[in-house]
DODRENNU-261737 format. One line per field, with one value per atom (N, C-alpha, C): residue number from 0; atom name; x, y, z. Coordinates in Angstrom, 2 decimals. Layout:
N
num	(NUM;...)
atome	(CA;...)
c1	(X;...)
c2	(Y;...)
c3	(Z;...)
//
This chain:
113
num	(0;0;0;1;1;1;2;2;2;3;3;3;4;4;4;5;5;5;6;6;6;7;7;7;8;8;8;9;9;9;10;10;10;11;11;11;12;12;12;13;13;13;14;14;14;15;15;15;16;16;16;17;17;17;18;18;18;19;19;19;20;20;20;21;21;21;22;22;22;23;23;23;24;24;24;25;25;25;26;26;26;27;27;27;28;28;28;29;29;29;30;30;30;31;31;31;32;32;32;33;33;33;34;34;34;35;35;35;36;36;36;37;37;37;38;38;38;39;39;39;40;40;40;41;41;41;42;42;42;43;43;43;44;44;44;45;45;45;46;46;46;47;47;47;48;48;48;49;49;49;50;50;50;51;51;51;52;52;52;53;53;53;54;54;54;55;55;55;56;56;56;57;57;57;58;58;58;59;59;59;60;60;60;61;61;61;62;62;62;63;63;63;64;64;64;65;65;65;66;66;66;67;67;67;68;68;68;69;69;69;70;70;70;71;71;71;72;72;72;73;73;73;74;74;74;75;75;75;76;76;76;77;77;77;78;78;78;79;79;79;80;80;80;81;81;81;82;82;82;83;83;83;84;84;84;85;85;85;86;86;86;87;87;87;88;88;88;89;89;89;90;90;90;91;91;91;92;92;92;93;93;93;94;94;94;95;95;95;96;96;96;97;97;97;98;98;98;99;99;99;100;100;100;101;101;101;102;102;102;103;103;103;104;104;104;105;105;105;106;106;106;107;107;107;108;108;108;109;109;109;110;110;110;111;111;111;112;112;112)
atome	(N;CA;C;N;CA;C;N;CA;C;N;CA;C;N;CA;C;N;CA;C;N;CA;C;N;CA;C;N;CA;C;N;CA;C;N;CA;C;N;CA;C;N;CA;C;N;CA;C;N;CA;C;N;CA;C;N;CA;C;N;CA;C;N;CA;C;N;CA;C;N;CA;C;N;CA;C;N;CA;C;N;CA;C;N;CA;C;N;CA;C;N;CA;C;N;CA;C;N;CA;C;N;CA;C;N;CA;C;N;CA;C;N;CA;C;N;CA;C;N;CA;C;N;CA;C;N;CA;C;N;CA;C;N;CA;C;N;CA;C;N;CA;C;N;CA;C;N;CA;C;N;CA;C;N;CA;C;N;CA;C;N;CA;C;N;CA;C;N;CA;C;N;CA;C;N;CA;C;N;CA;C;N;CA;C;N;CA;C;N;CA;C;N;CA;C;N;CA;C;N;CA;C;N;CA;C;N;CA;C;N;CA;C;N;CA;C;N;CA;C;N;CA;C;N;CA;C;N;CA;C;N;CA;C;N;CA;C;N;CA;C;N;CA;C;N;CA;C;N;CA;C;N;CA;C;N;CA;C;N;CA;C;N;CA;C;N;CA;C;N;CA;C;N;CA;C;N;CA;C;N;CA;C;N;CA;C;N;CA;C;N;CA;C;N;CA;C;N;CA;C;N;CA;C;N;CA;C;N;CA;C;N;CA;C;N;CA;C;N;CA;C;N;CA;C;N;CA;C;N;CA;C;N;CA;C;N;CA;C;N;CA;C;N;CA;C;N;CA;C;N;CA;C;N;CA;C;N;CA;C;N;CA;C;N;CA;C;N;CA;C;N;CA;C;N;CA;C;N;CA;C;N;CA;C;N;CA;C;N;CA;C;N;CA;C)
c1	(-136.98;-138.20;-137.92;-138.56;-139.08;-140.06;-139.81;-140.94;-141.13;-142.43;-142.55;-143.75;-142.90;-144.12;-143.93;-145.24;-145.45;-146.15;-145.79;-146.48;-146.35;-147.49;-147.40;-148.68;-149.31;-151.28;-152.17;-152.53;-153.43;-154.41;-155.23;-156.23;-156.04;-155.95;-155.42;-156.36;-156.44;-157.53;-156.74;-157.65;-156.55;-156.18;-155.25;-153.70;-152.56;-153.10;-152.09;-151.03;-150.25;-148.85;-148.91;-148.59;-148.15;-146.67;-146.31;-145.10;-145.36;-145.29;-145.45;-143.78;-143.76;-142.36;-142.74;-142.05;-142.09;-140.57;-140.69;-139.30;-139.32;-137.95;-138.09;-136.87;-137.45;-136.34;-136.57;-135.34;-135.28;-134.19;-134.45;-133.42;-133.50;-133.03;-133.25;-132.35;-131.28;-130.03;-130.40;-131.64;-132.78;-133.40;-133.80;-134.97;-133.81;-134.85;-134.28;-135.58;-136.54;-137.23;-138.46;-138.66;-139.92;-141.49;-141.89;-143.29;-144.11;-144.86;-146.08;-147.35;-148.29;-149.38;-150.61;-152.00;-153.23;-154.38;-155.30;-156.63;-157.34;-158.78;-159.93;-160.94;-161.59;-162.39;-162.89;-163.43;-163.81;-163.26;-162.34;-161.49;-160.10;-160.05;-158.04;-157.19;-156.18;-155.09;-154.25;-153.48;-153.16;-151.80;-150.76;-149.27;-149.36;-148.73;-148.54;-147.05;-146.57;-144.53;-143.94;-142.79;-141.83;-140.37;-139.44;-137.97;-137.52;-136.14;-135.71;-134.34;-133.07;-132.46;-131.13;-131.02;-130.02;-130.84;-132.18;-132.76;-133.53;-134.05;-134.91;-135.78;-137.15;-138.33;-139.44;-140.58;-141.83;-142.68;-143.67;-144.85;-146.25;-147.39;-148.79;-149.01;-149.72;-149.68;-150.95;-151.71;-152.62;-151.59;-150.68;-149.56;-148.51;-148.51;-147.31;-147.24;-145.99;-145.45;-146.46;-147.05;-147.52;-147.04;-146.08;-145.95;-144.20;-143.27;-142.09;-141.60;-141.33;-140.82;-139.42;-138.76;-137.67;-137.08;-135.14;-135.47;-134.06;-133.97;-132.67;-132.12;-131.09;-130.62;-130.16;-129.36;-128.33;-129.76;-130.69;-132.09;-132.97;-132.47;-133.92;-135.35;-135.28;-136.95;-137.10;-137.76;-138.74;-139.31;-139.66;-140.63;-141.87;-142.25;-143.21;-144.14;-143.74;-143.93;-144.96;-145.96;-147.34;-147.96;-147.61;-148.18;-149.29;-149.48;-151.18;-152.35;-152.63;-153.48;-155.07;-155.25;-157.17;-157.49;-158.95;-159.67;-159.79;-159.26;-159.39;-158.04;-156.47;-156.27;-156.27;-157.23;-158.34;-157.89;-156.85;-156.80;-155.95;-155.87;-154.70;-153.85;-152.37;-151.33;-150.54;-150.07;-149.07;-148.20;-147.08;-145.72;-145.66;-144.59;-143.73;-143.28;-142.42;-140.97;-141.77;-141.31;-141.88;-141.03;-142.18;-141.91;-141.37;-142.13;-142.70;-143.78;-144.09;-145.24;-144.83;-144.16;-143.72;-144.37;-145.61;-146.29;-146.59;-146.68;-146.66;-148.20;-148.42;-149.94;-150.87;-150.46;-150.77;-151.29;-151.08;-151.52;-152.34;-153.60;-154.70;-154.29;-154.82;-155.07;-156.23;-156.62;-157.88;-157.43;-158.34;-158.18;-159.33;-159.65;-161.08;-161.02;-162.05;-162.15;-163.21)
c2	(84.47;85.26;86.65;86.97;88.56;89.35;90.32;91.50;92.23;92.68;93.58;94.70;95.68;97.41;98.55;98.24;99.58;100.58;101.69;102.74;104.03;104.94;106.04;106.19;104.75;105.14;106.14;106.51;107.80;107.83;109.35;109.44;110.63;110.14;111.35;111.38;112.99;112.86;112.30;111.72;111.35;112.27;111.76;112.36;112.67;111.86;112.61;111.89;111.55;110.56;110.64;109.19;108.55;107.74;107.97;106.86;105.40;104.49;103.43;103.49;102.95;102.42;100.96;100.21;98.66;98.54;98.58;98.23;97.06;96.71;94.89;95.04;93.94;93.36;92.20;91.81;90.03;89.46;88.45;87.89;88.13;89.39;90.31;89.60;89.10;88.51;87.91;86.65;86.09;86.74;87.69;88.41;88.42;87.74;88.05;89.21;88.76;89.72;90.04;91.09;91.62;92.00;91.71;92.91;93.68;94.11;94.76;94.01;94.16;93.74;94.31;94.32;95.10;94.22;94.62;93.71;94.40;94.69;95.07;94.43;94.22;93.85;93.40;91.64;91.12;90.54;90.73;90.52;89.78;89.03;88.47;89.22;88.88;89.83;89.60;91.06;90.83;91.57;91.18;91.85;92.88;94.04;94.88;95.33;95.04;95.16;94.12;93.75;93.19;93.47;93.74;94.07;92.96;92.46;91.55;91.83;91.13;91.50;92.42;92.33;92.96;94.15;94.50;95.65;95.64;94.21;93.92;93.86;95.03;95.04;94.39;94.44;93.84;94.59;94.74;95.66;95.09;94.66;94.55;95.51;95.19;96.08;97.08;97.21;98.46;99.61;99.43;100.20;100.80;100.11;100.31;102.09;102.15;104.00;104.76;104.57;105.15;104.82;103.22;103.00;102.57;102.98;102.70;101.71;100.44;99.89;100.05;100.16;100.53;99.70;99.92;99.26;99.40;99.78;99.92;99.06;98.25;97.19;97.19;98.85;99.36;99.55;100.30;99.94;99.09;98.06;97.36;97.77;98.82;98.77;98.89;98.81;98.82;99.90;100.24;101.40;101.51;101.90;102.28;103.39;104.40;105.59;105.50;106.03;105.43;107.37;107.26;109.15;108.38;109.53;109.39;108.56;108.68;107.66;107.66;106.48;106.65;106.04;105.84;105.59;103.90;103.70;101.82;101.42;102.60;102.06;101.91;102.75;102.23;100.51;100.50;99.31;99.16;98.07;98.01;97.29;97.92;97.77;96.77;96.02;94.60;94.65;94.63;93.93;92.75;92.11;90.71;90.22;89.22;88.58;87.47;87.58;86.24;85.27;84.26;82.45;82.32;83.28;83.07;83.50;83.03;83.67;84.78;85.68;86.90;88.14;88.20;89.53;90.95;92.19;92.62;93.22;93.55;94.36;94.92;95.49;96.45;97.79;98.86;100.05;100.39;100.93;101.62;103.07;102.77;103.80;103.54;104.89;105.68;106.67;106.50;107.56;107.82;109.29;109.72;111.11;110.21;110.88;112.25)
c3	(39.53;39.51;38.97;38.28;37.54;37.84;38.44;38.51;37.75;37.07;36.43;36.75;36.35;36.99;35.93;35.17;34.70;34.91;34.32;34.46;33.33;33.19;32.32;31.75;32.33;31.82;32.29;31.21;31.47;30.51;31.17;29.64;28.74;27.67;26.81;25.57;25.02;23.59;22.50;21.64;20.35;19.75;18.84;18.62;19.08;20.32;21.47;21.96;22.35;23.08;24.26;24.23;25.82;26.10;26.80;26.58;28.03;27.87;28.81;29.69;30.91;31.02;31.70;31.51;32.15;33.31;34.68;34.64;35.57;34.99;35.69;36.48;37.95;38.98;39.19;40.35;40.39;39.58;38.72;38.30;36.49;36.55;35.25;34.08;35.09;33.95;33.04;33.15;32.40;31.31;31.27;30.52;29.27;27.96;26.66;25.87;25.46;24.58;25.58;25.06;26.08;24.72;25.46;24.10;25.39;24.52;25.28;24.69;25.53;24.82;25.36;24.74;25.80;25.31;26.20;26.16;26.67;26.00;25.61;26.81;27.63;28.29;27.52;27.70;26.59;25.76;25.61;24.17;24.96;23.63;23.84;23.95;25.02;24.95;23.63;22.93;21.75;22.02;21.50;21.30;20.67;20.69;20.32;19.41;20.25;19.89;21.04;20.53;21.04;20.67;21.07;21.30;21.85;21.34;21.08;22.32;22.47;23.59;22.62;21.77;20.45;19.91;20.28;19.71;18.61;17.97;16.94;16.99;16.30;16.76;16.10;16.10;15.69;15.95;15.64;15.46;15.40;15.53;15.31;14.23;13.20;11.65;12.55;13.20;14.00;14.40;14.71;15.39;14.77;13.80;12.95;12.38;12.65;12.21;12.94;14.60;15.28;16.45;16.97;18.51;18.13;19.04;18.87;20.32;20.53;21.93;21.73;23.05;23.11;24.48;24.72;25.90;26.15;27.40;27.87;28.96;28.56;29.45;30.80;30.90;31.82;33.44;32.43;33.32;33.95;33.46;32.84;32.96;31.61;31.24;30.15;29.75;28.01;27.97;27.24;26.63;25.74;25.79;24.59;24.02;23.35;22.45;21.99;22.35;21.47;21.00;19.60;19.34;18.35;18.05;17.25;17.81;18.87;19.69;18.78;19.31;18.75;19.79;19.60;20.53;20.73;18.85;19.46;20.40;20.57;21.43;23.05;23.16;24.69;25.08;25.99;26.63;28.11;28.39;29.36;29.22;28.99;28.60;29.37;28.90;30.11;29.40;29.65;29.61;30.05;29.11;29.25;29.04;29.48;29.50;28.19;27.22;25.96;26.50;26.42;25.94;28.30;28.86;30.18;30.86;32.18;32.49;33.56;32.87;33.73;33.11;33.59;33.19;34.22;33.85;34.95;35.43;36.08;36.58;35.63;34.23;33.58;34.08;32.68;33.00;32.25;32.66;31.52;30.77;29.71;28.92;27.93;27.97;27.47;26.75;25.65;24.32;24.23;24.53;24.12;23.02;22.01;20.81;20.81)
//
C-alpha cells in the first residue's frame, strides 16, 4: 500500500507560481513513475506531467515551458513548479503512482485573472 498527500494549493493571480508537493508513504520501494494530473469539475481528469523513476519527464503540450515535475527519491516526493499560471489552470491537482490505483486526495488551485 501507498499513501499519497499533497499539498501547496492555493489561490493565486495569473502569472503567478505555485509549487505542488506530493509526498508518499507505505511501501514506497514500489513507486516507479509518478505524474500529476487535475480535473475541472465536469470534465476528465487529464495528466499533466509525469517523471519517470531515472528522472525522464513528459509534459501535456498546455503546460509545456510553464510547469516543471520534479522528484526526489531520498524523500519521497514529487513536485511540481507551475509559473505563469492562467486561469484555465483552475483545477484540482492529484498525484499518482502510474499504471496503479494509488492516487492521492488532491489539492486545489485557483488562478484568478
Amino acid at each position: 500500500q501507498v499513501q499519497l498527500v499533497e499539498s501547496g494549493g492555493a489561490l493565486v493571480q495569473a502569472g503567478g507560481s505555485l509549487r505542488l508537493s506530493c509526498a508518499a508513504s507505505g511501501s514506497t520501494f514500489s513507486i516507479g513513475t509518478m505524474a500529476w494530473y487535475r480535473q475541472v469539475l465536469g470534465k476528465q481528469r487529464e495528466r499533466v506531467a509525469l517523471v519517470t523513476s531515472d528522472g525522464t519527464t513528459n509534459y501535456a503540450d498546455s503546460v509545456k515551458g510553464r510547469f516543471t515535475i520534479s522528484r526526489d527519491n531520498a524523500k519521497n516526493t514529487v513536485y511540481l513548479q507551475m509559473n505563469n499560471l492562467k486561469s484555465g489552470d483552475t483545477a484540482v491537482y492529484y498525484c499518482k503512482v502510474e499504471w496503479s490505483d494509488y492516487w492521492g486526495q488532491g489539492t486545489q488551485v485557483t488562478v484568478s485573472s
